[in-house]
N, C-alpha and C positions, 0 to 999 in steps of 0.2 A: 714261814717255810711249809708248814703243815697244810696250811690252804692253798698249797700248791700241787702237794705230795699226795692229796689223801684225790681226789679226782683223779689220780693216776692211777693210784692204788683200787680207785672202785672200779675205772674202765678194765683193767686188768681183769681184776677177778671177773665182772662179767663177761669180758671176753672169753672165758675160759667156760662158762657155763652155756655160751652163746656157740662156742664153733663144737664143744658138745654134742649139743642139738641138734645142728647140723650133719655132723659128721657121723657119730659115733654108731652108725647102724652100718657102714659099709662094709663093717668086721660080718653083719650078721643080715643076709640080704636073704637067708627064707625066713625071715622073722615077718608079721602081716604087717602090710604099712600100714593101717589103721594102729595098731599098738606101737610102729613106728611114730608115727604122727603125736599118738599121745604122751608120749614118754618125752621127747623131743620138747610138746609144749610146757610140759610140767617144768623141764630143765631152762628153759624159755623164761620162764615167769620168774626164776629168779636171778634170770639175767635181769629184766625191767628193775628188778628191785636192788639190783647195784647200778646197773645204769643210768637211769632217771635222777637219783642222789645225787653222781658223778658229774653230770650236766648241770644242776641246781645249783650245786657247791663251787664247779669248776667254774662257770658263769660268772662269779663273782672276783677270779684273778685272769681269767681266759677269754677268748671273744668267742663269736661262737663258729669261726672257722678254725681257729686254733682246738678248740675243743675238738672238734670234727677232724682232724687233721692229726692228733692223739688218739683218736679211738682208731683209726684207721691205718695207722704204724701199730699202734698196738695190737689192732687185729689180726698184719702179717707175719708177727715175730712168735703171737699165740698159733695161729695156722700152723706156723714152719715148724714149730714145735712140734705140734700135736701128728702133725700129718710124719714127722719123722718119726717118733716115738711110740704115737698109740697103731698108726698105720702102716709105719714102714716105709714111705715116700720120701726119704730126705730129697732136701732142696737140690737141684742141678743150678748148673753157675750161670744159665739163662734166665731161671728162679731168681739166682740172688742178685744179678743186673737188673733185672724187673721191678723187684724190692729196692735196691740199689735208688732206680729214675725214681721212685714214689717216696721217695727217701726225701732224695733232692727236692722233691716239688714241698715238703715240707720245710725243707729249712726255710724255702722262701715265703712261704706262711707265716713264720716266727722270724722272719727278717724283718729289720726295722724300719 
């Protein structure tokens, strides 16, 4: 069960250090984007360093469209999160149909 569980557990947390990155300067847009940029890649690198594991380990009970197909559910539940939370954008119900269809395109990934 663990070698199931723990590639879940690392795409998560990188995902969390990864939409980070991304995002979290929208709170603060006279900040210079060059120290945008670099703050961003610091939080960057240690996404690779959950990611890269996660893919390694997950390889071994996942194929690698399943794996891909997990990190990319997982990226829109950490998004919806954040962008409600740290941003202020909760999800609209066109949001969550949109999520919803990339939902679906995964179960057929993991269908037999």
């Amino acid at each position: 069960m663990q070698a199931y569980l723990t590639p879940i557990a690392l795409l998560v947390a990188s995902n969390l250090f990864m939409t980070t990155a991304w995002y979290w300067h929208l709170k603060f847009k006279a900040t210079p984007l060059m120290f945008v940029i670099l703050v961003s890649w610091g939080l960057a690198f240690f996404e690779y360093c959950l990611a890269v594991p996660a893919n390694r380990f997950g390889s071994e009970v996942y194929s690698p469209a399943q794996l891909k197909t997990i990190q990319e559910v997982i990226t829109l539940v950490v998004f919806a999160g954040f962008s409600a939370v740290y941003l202020g954008h909760a999800p609209t119900w066109n949001t969550g149909i949109g999520f919803a269809l990339i939902a679906l395109g995964a179960y057929f990934v993991f269908r037999g």
